[in-house]
C-alpha positions in Angstrom: -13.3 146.3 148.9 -16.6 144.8 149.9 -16.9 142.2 147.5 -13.4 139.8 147.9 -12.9 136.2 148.4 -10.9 135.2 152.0 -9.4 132.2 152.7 -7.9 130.5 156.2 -6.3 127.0 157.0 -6.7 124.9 160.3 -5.1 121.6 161.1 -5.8 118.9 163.2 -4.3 118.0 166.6 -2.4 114.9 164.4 -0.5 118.0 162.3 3.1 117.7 163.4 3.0 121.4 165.5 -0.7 120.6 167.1 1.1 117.5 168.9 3.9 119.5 170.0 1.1 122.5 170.9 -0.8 119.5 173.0 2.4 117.7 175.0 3.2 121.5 175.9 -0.2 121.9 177.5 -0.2 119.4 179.0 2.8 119.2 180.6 1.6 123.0 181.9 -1.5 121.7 182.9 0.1 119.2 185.0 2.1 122.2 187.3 -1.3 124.2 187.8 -2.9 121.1 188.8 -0.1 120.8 191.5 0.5 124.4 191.9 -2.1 127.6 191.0 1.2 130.0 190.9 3.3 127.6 189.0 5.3 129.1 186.0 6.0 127.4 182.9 7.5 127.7 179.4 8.0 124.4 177.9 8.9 123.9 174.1 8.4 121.1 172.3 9.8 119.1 169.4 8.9 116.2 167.5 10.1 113.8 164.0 10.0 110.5 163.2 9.6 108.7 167.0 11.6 111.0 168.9 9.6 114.1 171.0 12.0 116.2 172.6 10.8 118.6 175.8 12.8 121.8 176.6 12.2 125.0 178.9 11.8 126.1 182.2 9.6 126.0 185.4 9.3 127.4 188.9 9.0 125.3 191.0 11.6 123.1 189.1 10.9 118.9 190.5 6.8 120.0 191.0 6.3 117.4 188.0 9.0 115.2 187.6 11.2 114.3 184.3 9.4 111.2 184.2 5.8 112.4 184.8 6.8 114.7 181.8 7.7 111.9 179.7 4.4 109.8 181.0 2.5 113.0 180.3 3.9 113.0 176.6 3.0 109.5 175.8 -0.5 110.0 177.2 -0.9 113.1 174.9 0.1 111.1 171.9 -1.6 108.0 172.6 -4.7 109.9 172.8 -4.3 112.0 169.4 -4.1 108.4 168.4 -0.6 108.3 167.1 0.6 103.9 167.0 2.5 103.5 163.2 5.5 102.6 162.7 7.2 106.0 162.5 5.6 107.5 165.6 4.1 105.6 168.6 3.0 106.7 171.4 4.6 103.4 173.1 7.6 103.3 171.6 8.7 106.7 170.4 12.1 108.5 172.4 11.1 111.1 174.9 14.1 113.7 175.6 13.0 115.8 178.5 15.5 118.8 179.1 13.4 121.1 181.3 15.0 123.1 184.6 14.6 126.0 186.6 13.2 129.2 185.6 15.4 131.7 185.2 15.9 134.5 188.2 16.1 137.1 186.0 12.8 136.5 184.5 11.2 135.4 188.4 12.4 139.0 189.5 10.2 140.7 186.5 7.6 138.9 186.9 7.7 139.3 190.6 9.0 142.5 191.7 7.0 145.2 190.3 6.3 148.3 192.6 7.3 145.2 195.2 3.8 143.6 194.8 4.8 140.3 194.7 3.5 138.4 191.0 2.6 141.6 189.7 4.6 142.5 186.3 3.9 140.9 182.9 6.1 137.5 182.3 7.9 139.5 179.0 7.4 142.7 176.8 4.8 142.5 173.8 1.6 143.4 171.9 -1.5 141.5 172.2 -4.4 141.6 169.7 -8.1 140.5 170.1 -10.8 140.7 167.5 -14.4 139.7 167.3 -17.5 140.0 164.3 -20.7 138.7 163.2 -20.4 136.8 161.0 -20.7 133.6 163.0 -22.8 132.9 166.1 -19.7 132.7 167.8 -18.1 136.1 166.8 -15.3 134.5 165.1 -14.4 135.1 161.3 -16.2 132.5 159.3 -13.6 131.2 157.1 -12.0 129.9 159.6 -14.7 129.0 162.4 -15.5 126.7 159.1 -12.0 125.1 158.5 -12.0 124.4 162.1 -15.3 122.5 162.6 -14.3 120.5 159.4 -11.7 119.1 161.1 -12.9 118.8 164.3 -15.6 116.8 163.5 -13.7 114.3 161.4 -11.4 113.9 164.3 -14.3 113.0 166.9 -15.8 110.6 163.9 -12.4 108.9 164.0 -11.8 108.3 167.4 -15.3 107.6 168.2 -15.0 104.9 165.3 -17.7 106.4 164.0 -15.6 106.7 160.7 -13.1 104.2 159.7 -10.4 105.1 157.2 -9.3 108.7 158.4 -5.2 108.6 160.4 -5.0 111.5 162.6 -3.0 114.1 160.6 -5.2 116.9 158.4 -5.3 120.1 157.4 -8.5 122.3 155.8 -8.4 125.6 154.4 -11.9 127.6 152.9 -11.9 130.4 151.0 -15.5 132.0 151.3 -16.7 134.7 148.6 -17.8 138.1 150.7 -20.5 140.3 148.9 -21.4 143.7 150.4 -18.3 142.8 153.5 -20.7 139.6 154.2 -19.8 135.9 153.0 -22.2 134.6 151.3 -21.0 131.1 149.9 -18.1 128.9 149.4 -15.6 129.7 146.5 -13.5 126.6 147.8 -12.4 124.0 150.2 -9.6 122.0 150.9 -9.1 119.2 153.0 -6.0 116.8 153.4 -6.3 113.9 155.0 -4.2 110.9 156.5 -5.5 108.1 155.6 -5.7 104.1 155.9 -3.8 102.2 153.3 -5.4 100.8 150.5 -8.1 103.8 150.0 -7.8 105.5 146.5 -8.1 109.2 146.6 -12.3 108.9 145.7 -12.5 106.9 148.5 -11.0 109.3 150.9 -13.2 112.3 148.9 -16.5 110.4 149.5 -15.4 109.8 153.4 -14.9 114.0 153.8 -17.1 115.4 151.9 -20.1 114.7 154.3 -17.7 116.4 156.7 -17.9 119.5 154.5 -21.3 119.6 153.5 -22.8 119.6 157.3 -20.2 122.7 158.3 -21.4 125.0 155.1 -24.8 126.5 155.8 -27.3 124.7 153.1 -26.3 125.9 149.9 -22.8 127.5 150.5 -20.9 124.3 149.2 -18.6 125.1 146.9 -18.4 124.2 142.8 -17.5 120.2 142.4 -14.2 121.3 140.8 -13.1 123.7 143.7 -13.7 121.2 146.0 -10.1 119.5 146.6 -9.0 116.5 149.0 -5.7 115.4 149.5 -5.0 117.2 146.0 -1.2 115.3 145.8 -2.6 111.7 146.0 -1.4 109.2 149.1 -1.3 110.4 152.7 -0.7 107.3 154.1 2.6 108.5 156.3 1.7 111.8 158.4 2.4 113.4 161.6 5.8 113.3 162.8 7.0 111.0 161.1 6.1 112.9 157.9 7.4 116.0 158.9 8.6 117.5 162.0 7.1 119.7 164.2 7.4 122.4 166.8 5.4 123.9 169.1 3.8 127.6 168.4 4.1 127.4 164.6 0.6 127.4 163.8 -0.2 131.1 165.6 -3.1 132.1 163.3 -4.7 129.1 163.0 -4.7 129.6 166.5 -6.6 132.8 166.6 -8.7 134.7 163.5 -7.1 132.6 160.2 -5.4 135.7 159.1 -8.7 137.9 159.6 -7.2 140.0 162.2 -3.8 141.3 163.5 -1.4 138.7 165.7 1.3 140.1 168.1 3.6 137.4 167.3 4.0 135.4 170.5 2.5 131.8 170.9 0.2 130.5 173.5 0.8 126.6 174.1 3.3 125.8 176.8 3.4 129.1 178.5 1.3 130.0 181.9 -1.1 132.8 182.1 1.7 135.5 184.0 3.0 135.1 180.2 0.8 138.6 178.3 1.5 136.3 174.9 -1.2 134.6 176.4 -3.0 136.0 178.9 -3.6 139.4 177.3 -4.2 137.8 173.9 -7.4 135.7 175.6 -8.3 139.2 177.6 -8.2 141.2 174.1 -10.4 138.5 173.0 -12.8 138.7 175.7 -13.1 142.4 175.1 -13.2 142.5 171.9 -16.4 139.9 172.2 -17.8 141.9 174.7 -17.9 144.9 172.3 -19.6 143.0 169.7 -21.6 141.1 172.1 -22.9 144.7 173.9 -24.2 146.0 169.9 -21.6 148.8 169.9 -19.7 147.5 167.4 -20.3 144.6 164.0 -16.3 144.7 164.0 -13.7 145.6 166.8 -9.9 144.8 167.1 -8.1 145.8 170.8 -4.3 145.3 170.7 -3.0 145.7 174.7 0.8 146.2 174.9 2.8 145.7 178.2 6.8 145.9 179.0 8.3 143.0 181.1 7.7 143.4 185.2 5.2 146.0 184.5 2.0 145.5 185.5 -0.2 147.8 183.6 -0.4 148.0 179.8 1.6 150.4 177.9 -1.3 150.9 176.0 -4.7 150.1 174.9 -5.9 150.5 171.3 -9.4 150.0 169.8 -10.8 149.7 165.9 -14.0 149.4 165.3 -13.2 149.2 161.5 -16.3 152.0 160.9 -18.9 149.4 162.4 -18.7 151.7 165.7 -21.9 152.9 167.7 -19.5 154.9 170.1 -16.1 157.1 170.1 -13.2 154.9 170.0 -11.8 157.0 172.8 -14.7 156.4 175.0 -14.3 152.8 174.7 -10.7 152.5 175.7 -11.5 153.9 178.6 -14.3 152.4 179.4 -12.6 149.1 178.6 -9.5 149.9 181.3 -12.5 150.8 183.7 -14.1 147.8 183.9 -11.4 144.8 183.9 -8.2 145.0 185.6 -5.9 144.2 182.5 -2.6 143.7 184.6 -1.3 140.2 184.2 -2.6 139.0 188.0 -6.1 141.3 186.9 -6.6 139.2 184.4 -5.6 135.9 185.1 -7.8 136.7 188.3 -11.0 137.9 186.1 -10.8 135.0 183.5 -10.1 132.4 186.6 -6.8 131.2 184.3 -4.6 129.7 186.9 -6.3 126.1 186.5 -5.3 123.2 184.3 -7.4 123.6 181.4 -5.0 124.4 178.3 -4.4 120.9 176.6 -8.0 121.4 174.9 -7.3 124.4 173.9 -4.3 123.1 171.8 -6.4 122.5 168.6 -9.4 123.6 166.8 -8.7 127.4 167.6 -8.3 129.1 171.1 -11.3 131.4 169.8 -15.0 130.7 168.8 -15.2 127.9 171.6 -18.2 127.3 174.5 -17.1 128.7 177.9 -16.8 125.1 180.2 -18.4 124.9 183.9 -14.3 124.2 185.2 -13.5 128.0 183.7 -12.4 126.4 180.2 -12.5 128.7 177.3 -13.6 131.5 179.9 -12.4 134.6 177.8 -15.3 133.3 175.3 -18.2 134.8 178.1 -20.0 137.6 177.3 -20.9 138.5 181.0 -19.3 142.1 180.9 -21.2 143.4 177.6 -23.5 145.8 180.3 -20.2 146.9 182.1 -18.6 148.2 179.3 -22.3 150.1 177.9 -22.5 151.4 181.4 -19.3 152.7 181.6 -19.6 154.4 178.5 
């Protein structure tokens, strides 16, 4: 069809799963500060003031049980989490994190005997980038992002009074001739400060909404929805419990494009769920980026402690100024795409993945410490000279 509505959701980092996504991180952060080659794959798990850590880490003792537990509390405290319920202060930290397997060290290690060479597990990796934004991400949920982010830095900037830290948006944009075009609806949910009705809360967000939406793309007065069920006065995880990877395409294209399945948060870069996914990305961009493609997906597969992908797979979804076949070549020419290529290409063996825990791993502004740096677009003239 060209002309269709789309819709896709994001959630804030108060949303029950985003903490759990941002005590993950930053527990990894915490071993790559200490240790470049550290390894890491820590769950977490939170409800009404308990937040429970579990995985495993090489070296096991670089950060100790209570660093993690410290580390936790920060996280919290700085989402903004202090009710009754859940506090950063007061809430019970469980940390049950050990030693990373040997059976998963010697995959990850052992391939062809080049030490750190094979991917951290099996799997299949998608990346996808389009105009429709100035950040080649999908508009509907570039949109449901911002929304959110924004309110979030009005609350904690005090900016805004009224707003608790747990939200959720979702748009649904109208697409005529494969191009959106306005607003059909939006939907945003909102904890909130006791004693505000529901008009209250709709007159605090709707600002929110209005800046996001390029001029005149708001939608009808009637499709416009906030906190729809009345009272959010109790949120996070005391509302509901939460986990950490459950919210895997928010995290990427709302929905717009295919997902492999595996999560990011918690997990180093020698894990392809990761890694690859933020390399597909950053070819996929490229593509878009070099004008040989409006549209392109890349899906990378790999098997675990092998070092080159099974496979690489390109769509241009008809939007292609070149052969498909030429360009998967031309995209295994020009970057390395084994699991120490890439994490050496994208510079991803720093601390920088507790931002990256809300507001999308896509659409952001590459950062001067290597943050976000599978959003450059610095190998658009590779790839068209390669072709």
């Amino acid at each position: 069809m060209s002309s269709y509505e789309f819709t896709s959701e994001s959630v804030s980092e108060g949303h029950p799963d985003k903490v759990c996504d941002r005590i993950s991180d930053t527990i990894l952060d915490a071993f790559l500060a200490r240790e470049a080659q550290a390894r890491v794959a820590v769950e977490t798990l939170t409800t009404t003031n308990l937040i429970v850590l579990a995985g495993e880490v090489r070296p096991d003792g670089l950060v100790s049980h209570d660093e993690m537990e410290a580390l936790a509390r920060a996280a919290v405290k700085d989402i903004g989490y202090e009710q009754d319920g859940f506090h950063w202060q007061n809430a019970e930290v469980m940390v049950r994190v050990h030693g990373q397997s040997a059976h998963i060290a010697q995959g990850v290690d052992s391939d062809g005997g080049n030490k750190d060479e094979g991917a951290g597990d099996q799997g299949i990796m998608f990346g996808y980038a389009c105009r429709e934004t100035e950040q080649l991400m999908p508009a509907p949920i570039a949109f449901s992002h911002q929304i959110l982010a924004d309110m979030a830095q009005a609350r904690k900037s005090g900016a805004v009074t009224g707003f608790g830290p747990d939200s959720k948006s979702q748009v649904t944009l109208a697409y005529e001739n494969g191009k959106p075009v306005r607003a059909s609806s939006v939907v945003v949910s909102t904890q909130h400060d006791e004693g505000l009705s529901q008009d209250d809360v709709r007159a605090l967000v709707r600002p929110f909404v209005e800046t996001v939406l390029p001029d005149g793309w708001m939608c009808p007065e009637e499709a416009f929805y906030v906190n729809p069920t009345g009272t959010f006065i109790i949120g996070g995880p005391d509302g509901d419990a939460g986990l950490t990877g459950r919210k895997i395409i928010v995290d990427t294209y709302g929905g717009a494009a295919p997902h492999g399945g595996g999560a990011f948060s918690g997990k180093d870069p020698t894990k392809v769920d990761r890694s690859a996914a933020y390399a597909s990305r950053y070819l996929a961009k490229n593509v878009v980026a070099a004008g040989l493609a409006e549209r392109c997906t890349i899906q990378l597969s790999y098997a675990i402690g092998v070092s080159q992908p099974l496979s690489i797979y390109v769509d241009m979804h008809g939007t292609g100024t070149v052969e498909a076949a030429a360009l998967q070549n031309a995209l295994g020419a020009v970057m390395d795409l084994s699991p120490r290529g890439i994490r050496e290409h994208l510079g991803l063996n720093k601390p920088v993945y507790a931002r990256t825990a809300a507001y999308g791993h896509f659409g952001r502004a590459p950062e001067a410490d290597g943050g976000f740096s599978w959003e450059r677009t610095d190998l658009a003239d590779a790839i068209k000279a390669a072709l």
